[in-house]
N, C-alpha and C positions, 0 to 999 in steps of 0.2 A: 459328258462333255464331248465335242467334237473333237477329232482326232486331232493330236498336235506334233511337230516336228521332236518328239523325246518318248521316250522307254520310259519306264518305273523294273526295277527290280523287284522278287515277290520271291518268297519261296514255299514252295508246295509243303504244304501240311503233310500229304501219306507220305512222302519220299527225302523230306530235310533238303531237294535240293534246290538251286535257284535257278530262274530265268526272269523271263522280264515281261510287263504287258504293256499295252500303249492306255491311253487316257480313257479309255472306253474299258477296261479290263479284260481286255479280250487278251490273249497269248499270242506273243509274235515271235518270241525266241522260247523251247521249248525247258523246262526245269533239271539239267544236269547238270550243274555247275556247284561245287563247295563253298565257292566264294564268288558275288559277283557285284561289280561296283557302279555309279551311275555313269551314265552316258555322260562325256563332257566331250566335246569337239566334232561328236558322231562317233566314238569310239568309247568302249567300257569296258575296265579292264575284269578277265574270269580266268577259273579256276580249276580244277577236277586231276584225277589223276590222268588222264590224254592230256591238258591242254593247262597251259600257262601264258595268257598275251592279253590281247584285247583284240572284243570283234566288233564288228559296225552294225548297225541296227536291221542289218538283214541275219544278225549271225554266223556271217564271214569271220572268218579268224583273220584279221589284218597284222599281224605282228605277233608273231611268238619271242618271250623274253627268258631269260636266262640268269636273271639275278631279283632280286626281294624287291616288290615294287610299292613304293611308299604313298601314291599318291594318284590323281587321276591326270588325264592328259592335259597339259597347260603347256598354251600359247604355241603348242607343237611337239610338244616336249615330255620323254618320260623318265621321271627321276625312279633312282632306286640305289641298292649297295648290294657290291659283291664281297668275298673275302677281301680283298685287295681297295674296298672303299668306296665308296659314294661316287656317282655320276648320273649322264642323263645320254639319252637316242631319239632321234627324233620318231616320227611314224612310218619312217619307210626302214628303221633299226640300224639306221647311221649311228655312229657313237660321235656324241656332241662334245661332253665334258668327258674325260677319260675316267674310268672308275677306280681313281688313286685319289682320292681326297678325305677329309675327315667327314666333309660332309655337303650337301649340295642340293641348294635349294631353288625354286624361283622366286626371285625377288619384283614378279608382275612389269608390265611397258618394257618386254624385251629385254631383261636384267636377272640376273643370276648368280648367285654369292655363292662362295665357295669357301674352305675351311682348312686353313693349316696352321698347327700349332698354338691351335683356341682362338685364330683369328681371323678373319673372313676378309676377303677381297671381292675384288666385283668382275665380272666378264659379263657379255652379251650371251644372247641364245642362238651365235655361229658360234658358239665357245671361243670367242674372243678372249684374254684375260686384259681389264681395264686398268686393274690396281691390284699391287701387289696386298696381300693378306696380312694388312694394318689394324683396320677395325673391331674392337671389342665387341660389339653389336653393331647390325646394318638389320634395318626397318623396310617392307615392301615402300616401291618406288609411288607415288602419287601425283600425277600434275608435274609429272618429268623431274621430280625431287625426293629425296630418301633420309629417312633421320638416323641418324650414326650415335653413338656414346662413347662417352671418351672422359675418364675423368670421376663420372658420375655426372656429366652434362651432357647438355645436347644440342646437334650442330645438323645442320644437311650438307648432303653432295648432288652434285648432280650426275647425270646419265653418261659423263667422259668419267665419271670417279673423281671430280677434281670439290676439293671441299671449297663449299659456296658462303656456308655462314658455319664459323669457328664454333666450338661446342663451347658455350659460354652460357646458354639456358640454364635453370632448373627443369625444365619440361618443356613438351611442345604436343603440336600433333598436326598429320599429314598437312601439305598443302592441295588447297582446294578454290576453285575461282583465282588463280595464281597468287593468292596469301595463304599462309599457317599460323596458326596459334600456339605463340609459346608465351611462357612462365618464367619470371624471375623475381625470386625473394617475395612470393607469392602475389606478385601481379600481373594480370594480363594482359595482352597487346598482341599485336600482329605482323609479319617482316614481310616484304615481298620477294621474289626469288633472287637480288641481286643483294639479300639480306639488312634490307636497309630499314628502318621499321616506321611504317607506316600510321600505323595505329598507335598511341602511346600505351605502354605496359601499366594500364590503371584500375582494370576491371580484377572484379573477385573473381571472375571464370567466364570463359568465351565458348562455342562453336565455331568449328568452324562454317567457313562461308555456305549458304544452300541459297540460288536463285536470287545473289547478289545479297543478301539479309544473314546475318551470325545473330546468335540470342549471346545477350551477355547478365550477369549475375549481378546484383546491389542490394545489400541487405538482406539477403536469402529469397529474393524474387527476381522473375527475369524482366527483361526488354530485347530489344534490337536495334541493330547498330546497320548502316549502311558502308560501303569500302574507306569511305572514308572517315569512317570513326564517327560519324551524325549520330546523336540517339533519335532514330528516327521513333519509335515505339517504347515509351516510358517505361521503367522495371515495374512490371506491375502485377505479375501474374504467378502465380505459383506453384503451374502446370502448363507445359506445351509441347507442339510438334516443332519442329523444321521446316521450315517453306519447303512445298510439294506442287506443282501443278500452279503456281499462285496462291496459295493458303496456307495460315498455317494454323494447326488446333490448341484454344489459350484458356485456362481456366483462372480465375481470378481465386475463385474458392472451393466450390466443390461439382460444378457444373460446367458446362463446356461450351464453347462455343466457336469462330472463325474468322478471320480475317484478314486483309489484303496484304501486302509490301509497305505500306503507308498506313496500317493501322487501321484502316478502316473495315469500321463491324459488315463482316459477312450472315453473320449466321449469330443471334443472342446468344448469351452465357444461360441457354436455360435446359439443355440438354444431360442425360447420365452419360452418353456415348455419343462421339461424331468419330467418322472411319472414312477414309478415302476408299471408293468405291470407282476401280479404274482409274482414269486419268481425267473425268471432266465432272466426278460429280460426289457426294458428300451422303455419307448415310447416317441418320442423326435417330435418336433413341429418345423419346419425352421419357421424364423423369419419374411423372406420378403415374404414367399410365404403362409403362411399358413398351408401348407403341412406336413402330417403326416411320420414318420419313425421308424422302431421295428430293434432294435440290442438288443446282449447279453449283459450281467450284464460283460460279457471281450471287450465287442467293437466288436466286430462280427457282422457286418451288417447283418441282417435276411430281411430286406426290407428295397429300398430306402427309400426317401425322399420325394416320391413322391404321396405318398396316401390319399387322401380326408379325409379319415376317417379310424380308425385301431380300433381292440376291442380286449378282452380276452372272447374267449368260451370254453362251458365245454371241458373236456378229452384232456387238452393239444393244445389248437389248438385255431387260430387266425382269426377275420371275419375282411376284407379289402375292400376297396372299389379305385377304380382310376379311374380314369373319373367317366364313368354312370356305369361300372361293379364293378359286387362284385367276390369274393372266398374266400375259406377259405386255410390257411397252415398249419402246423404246426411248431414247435417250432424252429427249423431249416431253415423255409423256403423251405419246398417241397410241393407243390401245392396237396392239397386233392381235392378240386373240385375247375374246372377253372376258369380265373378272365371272363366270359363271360356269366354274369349271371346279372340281375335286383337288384334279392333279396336274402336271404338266411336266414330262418327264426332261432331263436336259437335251440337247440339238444331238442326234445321232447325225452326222456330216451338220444337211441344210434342214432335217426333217424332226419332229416329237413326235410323243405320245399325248396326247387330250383324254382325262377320265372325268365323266363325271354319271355318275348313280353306276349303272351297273353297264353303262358301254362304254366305248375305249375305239379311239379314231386318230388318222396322222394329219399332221398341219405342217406348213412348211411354215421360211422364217419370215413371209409376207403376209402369211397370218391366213393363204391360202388351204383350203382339207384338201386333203392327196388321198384317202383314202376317207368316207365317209363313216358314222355312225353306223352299227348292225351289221357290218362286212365281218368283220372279226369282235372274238368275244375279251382276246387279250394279244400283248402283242411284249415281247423281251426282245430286245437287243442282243444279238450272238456274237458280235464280230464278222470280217470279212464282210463290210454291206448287207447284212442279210437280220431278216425279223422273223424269232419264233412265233407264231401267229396260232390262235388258236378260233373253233367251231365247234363247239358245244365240244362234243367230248374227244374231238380229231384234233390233229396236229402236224402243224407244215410251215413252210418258208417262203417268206416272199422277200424282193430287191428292196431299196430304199425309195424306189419310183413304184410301188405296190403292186410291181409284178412276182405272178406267183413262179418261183423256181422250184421246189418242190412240194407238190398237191396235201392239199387239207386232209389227208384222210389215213392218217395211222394215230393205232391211239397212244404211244408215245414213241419217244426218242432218244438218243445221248445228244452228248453236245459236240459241237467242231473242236473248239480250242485251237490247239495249231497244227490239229490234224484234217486232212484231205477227206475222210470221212466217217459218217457216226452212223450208228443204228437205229432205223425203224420197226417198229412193231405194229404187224396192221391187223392181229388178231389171233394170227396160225403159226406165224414164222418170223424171222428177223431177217432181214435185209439191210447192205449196206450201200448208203447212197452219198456220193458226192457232194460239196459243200454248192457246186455247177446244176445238180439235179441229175448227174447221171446216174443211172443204177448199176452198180457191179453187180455181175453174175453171181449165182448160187444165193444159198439161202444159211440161215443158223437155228436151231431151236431155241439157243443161248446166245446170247452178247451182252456186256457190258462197256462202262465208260474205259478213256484211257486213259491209263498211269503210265510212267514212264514211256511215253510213246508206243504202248503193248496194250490191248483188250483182250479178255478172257471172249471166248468164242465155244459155242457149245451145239455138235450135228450129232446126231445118232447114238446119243450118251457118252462121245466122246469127244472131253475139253483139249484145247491150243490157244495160242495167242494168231494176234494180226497186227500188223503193226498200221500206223497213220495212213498208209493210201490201200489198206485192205487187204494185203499180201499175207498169206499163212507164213510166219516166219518160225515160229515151235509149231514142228507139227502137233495133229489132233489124235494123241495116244492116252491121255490119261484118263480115269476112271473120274475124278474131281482137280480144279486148278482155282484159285485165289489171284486174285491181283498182286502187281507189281508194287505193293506200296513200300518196299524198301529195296533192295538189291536182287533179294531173291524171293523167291514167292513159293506158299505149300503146294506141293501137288499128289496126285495117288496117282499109282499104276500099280496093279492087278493086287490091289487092294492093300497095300501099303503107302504110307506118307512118309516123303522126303522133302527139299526144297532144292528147288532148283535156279539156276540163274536166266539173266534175258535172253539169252543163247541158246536156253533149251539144254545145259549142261548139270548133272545133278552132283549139287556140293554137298550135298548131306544123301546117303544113300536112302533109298527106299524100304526102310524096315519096320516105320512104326506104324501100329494101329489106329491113332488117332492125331495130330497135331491141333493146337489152338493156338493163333494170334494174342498176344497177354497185350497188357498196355500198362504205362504209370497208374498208378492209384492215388497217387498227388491230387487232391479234388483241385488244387489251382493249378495243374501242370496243364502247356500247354502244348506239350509234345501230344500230337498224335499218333504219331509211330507207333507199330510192336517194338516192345523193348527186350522181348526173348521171345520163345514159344513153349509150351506145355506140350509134352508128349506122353503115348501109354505104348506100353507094349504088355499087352496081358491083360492083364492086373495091376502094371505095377506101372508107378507115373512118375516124373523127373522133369528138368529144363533143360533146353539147349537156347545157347542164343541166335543171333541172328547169321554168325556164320556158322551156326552147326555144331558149335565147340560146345563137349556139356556141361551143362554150369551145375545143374544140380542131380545126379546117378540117381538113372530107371529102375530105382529100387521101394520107393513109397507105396504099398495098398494103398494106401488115401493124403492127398497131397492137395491141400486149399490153397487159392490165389493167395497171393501175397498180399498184406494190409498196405496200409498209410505209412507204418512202423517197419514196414519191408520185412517181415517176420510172417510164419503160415506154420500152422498145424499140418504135422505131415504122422503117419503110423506107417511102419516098418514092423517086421516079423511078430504082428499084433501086442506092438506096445505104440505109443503115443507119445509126442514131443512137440517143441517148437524147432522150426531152422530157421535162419539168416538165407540171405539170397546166394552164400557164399559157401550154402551148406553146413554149418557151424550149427552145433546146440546151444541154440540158447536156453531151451529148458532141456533137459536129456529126455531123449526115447524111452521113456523108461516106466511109462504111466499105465494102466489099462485105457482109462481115460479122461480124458479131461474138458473141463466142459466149457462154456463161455466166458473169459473177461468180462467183466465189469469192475471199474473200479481201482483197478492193477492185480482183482484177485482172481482165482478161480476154482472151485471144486473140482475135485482130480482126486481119482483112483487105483491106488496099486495092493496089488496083493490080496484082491477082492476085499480090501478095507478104501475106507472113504477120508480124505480130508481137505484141508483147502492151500493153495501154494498162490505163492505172487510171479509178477511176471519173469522172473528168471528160475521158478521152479522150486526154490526153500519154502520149507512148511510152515504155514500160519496157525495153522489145524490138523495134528498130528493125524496120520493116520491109520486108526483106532475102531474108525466107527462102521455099521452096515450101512448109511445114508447121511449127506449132509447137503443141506441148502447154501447159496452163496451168499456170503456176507450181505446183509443189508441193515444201513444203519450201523455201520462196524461189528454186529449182533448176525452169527450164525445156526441154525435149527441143526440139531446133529439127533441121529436114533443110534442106538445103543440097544441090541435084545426084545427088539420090539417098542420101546418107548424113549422116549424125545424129551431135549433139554436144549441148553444153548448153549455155543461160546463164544466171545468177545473176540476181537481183533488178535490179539493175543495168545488167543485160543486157549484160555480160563474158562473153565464150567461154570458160571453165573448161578447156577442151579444145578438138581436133584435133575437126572434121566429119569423123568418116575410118569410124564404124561403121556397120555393115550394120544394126543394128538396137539399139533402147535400152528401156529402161522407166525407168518414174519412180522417182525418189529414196522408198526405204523406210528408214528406221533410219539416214541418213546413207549410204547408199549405194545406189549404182543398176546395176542388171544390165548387162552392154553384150556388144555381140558384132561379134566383127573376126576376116575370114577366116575365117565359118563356126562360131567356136566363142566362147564364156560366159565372160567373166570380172565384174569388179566395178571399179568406180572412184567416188572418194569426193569431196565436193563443193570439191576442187581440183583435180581431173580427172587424178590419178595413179592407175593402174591397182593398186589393192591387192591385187587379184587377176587373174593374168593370164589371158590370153584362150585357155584349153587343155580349156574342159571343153565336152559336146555339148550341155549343158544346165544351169541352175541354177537357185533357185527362190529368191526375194525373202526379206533376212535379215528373221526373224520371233522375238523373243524374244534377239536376240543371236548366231542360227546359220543358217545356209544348208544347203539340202543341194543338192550339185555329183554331177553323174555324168560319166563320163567311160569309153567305151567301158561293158566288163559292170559298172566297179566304179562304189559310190556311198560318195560322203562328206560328212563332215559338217564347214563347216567355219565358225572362230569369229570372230564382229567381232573388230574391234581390234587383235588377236594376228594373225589370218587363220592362226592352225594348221590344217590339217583331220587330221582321222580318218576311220576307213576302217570302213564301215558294213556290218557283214556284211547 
C-alpha cells in the first residue's frame, strides 16, 4: 500500500525489541524499545531503560514522563498514576489534573472524570472540576451527553455536569442523531436531549440512530423505524447491518442482500457475503459459485459475478482477479491496466509492479508503463522510494520514476531498513553504498545485515561492526564476531570466545574455546532468540546465559542440547546422567551409559552390567545382564553368558536365557533360535513355534514365512498352521 499518515509497531525477531514501520513495512523508527504503543495524535508512547515518554513519527522523544502510563494520547492528554494517584499532562508535560485522585480517566468531547471515594465527578481537559464526585458510574460523553447510574437506573448529564434526564431507565444507550435508546420494564423507545421521549417505549429492542434509520426488534426479527417513530421498513429480517454510506445489509433467511433508507431493494437477498468496500461501493459473494462481484452503494453493477478474487487499492481503484488474470479498475469499472496480467503488486506512492509469465514491468495509477517489459527481470520494494531491481544475475536500485540510483551490477546485497547504508557484493569485495548511491570509501572481505543498528564487517581476517551510516564503531580486532541479535553478541580474540556488548565492552571475558548460540526447542515457540550459549573450554562443556552468568558448570566431557522436556544427557568424570537446565539430576551421573528414550525407557549401563531405567533413572531391568535391548512392545531381549531371553516391563524373565540368538517382539511374537535353528515364542515365553526351521522372517500382517532345508512355508499367527509355499 501506499504510504499513509501512521507507524505500525513491530518487534524484531533477533533482538525482542520494538520499533515501528510505515504501511509499506519499511522501518522508520529503529527496534530498541521494551514496550512501544501506537501512534494516536502523532505521538506513541516507548520504553527501554534510557527512555520512558513518547516520540513522534520521526522518533523524536516529545515528552519524557515520570509516572505509569495507562493509555495512549487522547484529545491532548496523557493519563497515568503516580504513588500519590491518578492524573493527566498534556504534550508539552503541563500537569492537567493533579496526580492525587483515585483515579482518572477520559470521558471523550472534552470531558474527564475523576474519582473520590468510589465516586466520580466530571471536569473538562483545562482540568476544570464541573461536578463534585457524586456519580456511581459516568459513561464516555456522545452527542454532547453521558449516561450516569444511580440507583441501578439510568439518567444523562450533560457537558456543565448538570443532570438532563433523572435516572429512571432500566437501560439506555449513547445518544446519537441527537436521540438515545433506553429501556423501561423492558420496552424501548427513544428521549431527546431535553429528555423528553419522543419515540414511545414500545419496541423489544432498538439501535440507535445511523443516517436518520434505528433497526428495531418484533418478534425476534428486525425493521426500521425513522425519528419519528414511522416504521418505515417492516420487521422482517433476521439479519442486518446499520445504515452506512446509504445501505444497509438485510437478510431475510440465510442470504444477503441491500437496501435504501425507504426499503427499497438495492441488491437481491441472493448473496452468502455482501461487505462494504470503501465508501461507494458493495462487494457481493454468489452463493453457489463462490465468485466475487463490485456494484455501487445504487446497485450499479461495476463487475460481474464472476471474479475469483476483488480488493480496494489505493487512489480509488480496485485489484481483480478472474481466472488466472488479474487488473485493476476504477470505481466505475474502466479497465486501468488489463485483466491479462499474473500479478499486480499494491501502489508503492503512484507506481506497481505488473507480472505476467516470466517479465515484470511498472505502471503508474493511469494505467501508464513507466518502466517497460525486459528492462528488469524483478523488482521489490525497499523503502525510502527506492526498488530492488534485478538483471539476470545483477542487482541495483532504481527511484520510483525508474531512475537508476545504484547501477545493476553486484551480485547481491543487504537491505536499507533505517539505515543509511547496506552492502554490495560485486564478486571480490564488499562495499558500502548509500541508500543516495554514493559509495563510501574502503572495502570489506565480510559484511552482513543490520541488527541492532550494528553489521558484522569483515577486512584482512579481522571482524568489527559499523554502525547505519558506515562508521567503524567496535573496531576490527577480533579473530570471528556474530551479530547483534540480542544485547551482546560472541566474539573471539586470539583465539578465545567471549561476548561482548554494542560498545565493543567485553561482559563475559574471553576464555572459552568454543561458544554456540542455543535456541528454544519448543517446536511451537516463536522466540527467535538465543536463550543461553553453549560453551567448551577443553573438553569439557557447560551454559552460560545471555549475560554471561553460568547456568550450567564447564564441567561435562559430553553435554547434548537440551530437548522439548528441557532435560540433556550430559557425562561428567566418565559416568552418564540426565540434568535440568537448572543443573539438577534428574537421572544421577552415575551410568556408564545410557542410551536412547523411547517410550519413558531406556537401556543404561553401570558396573559393566546392562539394564533398563525410566525417565528419572529407577530400574525397570535390574542390572544384571552383559547386553540388553530397549523395551519394545513392553518385551525386553537381555544376554546373560552368551545367550539371550527376555524381560517384561517389569523386568520378569518370561523365559530360559538358553538362545543363541533373538529379535524383538513383532506382532506379539519374537523370532528366537536354539541349537542352530528359527522358531517363535510369544510374550509368555512358550515356544509357539518350535525351533526346527534354518530361517524365519518377522510375522508381518498375521504370517511368517519359515524355510526349512529347500522347502519354504508360510505359517499363521495364532493358529501357527503352516503351508507349504511352492
Amino acid at each position: 500500500m501506499a504510504q499513509k499518515d501512521t507507524l505500525i509497531p513491530l518487534q524484531d525477531y533477533m533482538t525482542s525489541k520494538y520499533g515501528y514501520i510505515d504501511q509499506n513495512g519499511i522501518t522508520v523508527i529503529p527496534s530498541v524499545y521494551d514496550q512501544a504503543g501506537d501512534f494516536h495524535e502523532g505521538l506513541a508512547y516507548v520504553r527501554n531503560e534510557q527512555v520512558n515518554g513518547f516520540i513522534d513519527m520521526k522518533g523524536n522523544m516529545r515528552i519524557s514522563v515520570s509516572f505509569v502510563v495507562y493509555g495512549d494520547v487522547t484529545e491532548g492528554l496523557i493519563y497515568g498514576h503516580k504513588d500519590s494517584g491518578y492524573g493527566c499532562i498534556d504534550t508539552l508535560g503541563n500537569i492537567v489534573v493533579p496526580f492525587i485522585y483515585e483515579f482518572c480517566m477520559p470521558l471523550k468531547e472534552g470531558m474527564i472524570q475523576y474519582e473520590e471515594d468510589g465516586k466520580y465527578g466530571l471536569m473538562n481537559t483545562k482540568g476544570k472540576i464541573l461536578t463534585s464526585p457524586k456519580f456511581p458510574v459516568l459513561s464516555e460523553f456522545s452527542d454532547g451527553m453521558a449516561m450516569f447510574h444511580e440507583n441501578e437506573k439510568v439518567g444523562f448529564i450533560n457537558k456543565s455536569g448538570t443532570v438532563v434526564v433523572p435516572a429512571t431507565y432500566d437501560d439506555a444507550n449513547d445518544f446519537r442523531e441527537g436521540l438515545a435508546p433506553v429501556e423501561s420494564n423492558y420496552s424501548w423507545g427513544f428521549i431527546d436531549k431535553t429528555g423528553k421521549v419522543v419515540i414511545p417505549l414500545k419496541f423489544e429492542g432498538v439501535t440507535s440512530f445511523y443516517e436518520g434509520r434505528a433497526a428495531y426488534s418484533e418478534n425476534e426479527l428486525t425493521g426500521f423505524i425513522d425519528k419519528s417513530g414511522k416504521e418505515i421498513i417492516p420487521a422482517r429480517y433476521q439479519m442486518y447491518s446499520l445504515f452506512e454510506n446509504g445501505v444497509a445489509l438485510v437478510s431475510t433467511e440465510y442470504l444477503w442482500g441491500a437496501i435504501d433508507p425507504d426499503g427499497n431493494e438495492i441488491l437481491p437477498e441472493k448473496y452468502s457475503e455482501i461487505s462494504h468496500l470503501g465508501k461507494k461501493h458493495l462487494l457481493v459473494v454468489d452463493d453457489e459459485t463462490g465468485l466475487y462481484g463490485l456494484y455501487k452503494n445504487d446497485g450499479t453493477e461495476v463487475l460481474p459475478v464472476e471474479y475469483s478474487w476483488i480488493e480496494e487499492r489505493d487512489f480509488g481503484l480496485f485489484f481483480a482477479t478472474i481466472g488466472e488474470q488479474s487488473g485493476i479498475i476504477d470505481g466505475d469499472g474502466k479497465i486501468i491496466i488489463p485483466f491479462d496480467n499474473e500479478y499486480i503488486t499494491p501502489f508503492y506512492n503512484d507506481i506497481c509492479v505488473v507480472s505476467a509469465g516470466d517479465e515484470n514491468w511498472l505502471v503508474d495509477t493511469a494505467g501508464k508503463i513507466i518502466i517497460p517489459p525486459g528492462e528488469y527481470d524483478y523488482y521489490y520494494y525497499y523503502g525510502r522510494n527506492l526498488l530492488k531491481v534485478y538483471q539476470g544475475e545483477n542487482v541495483g536500485f532504481i527511484d520510483l520514476k525508474g531512475n537508476v540510483v545504484i547501477p545493476v551490477e553486484y551480485q547481491y546485497c543487504g537491505s536499507f531498513g533505517e539505515n543509511e547504508v547496506a552492502y554490495f557484493y560485486d564478486g571480490e569485495k564488499y562495499i558500502l553504498i548509500k541508500y543516495t548511491g554514493e559509495i563510501l570509501d574502503g572495502y570489506y572481505d565480510e559484511a552482513g545485515d543490520f541488527y541492532n543498528n550494528l553489521a558484522v564487517v569483515n577486512r584482512d581476517g579481522k571482524y568489527g561492526y559499523i554502525n547505519g551510516k558506515g562508521e567503524v564503531v567496535i573496531p576490527m580486532q577480533y579473530d570471528y564476531a556474530e551479530p547483534f541479535s540480542y544485547l551482546y553478541a560472541p566474539a573471539s580474540l586470539n583465539g578465545k570466545y567471549g561476548l561482548i556488548d554494542m560498545k565493543g565492552n567485553a561482559v563475559v571475558p574471553f576464555i572459552y574455546d568454543q561458544m554456540d548460540a542455543k535456541y528454544s526447542s519448543d517446536p511451537d515457540s516463536y522466540y527467535y532468540d538465543p536463550i543461553w550459549y553453549k560453551v567448551r573450554n577443553g573438553k569439557k562443556s557447560g551454559y552460560i546465559d545471555l549475560d554471561g552468568k553460568t547456568v550450567i558448570p564447564v564441567e561435562y566431557t559430553y553435554l547434548a542440547d537440551f530437548d522439548t522436556s528441557m532435560t540433556a544427557m550430559a557425562t561428567r568424570n566418565g559416568k552418564t546422567g540426565v540434568i535440568d537446565t537448572e543443573n539438577n539430576e534428574v537421572i544421577p551421573v552415575v551410568f556408564d551409559e545410557i542410551g536412547i528414550y523411547r517410550d519413558g525407557s531406556a537401556k543404561a549401563s553401570k558396573n559393566d552390567k546392562w539394564g533398563i531405567i525410566d525417565t528419572k533413572g529407577n530400574s525397570i531391568v535390574d542390572f544384571k545382564y552383559d547386553f540388553v535391548n530397549n523395551l519394545t512392545g513392553n518385551m525386553a531381549a537381555v544376554q546373560l553368558g552368551g545367550k539371550w531371553g527376555f524381560c517384561n516391563q517389569f523386568g520378569y524373565e518370561v523365559c530360559k536365557i538358553k538362545y543363541d540368538a533373538v529379535e524383538n517382539f513383532n506382532e506379539e511374537y519374537a523370532a528366537v533360535k536354539f541349537n542352530g535353528k528359527w522358531g517363535f515364542i510369544d510374550k509368555e515365553g512358550i515356544e509357539v513355534v518350535p525351533c526346527i526351521y534354518d530361517s524365519v522372517t518377522d510375522f508381518h500382517g498375521g504370517f511368517s514365512t519359515a524355510v526349512s532345508g529347500k522347502k519354504k512355508y508360510r505359517i499363521e499367527a495364532g493358529v501357527f498352521t503352516r503351508t507349504k509355499v511352492k
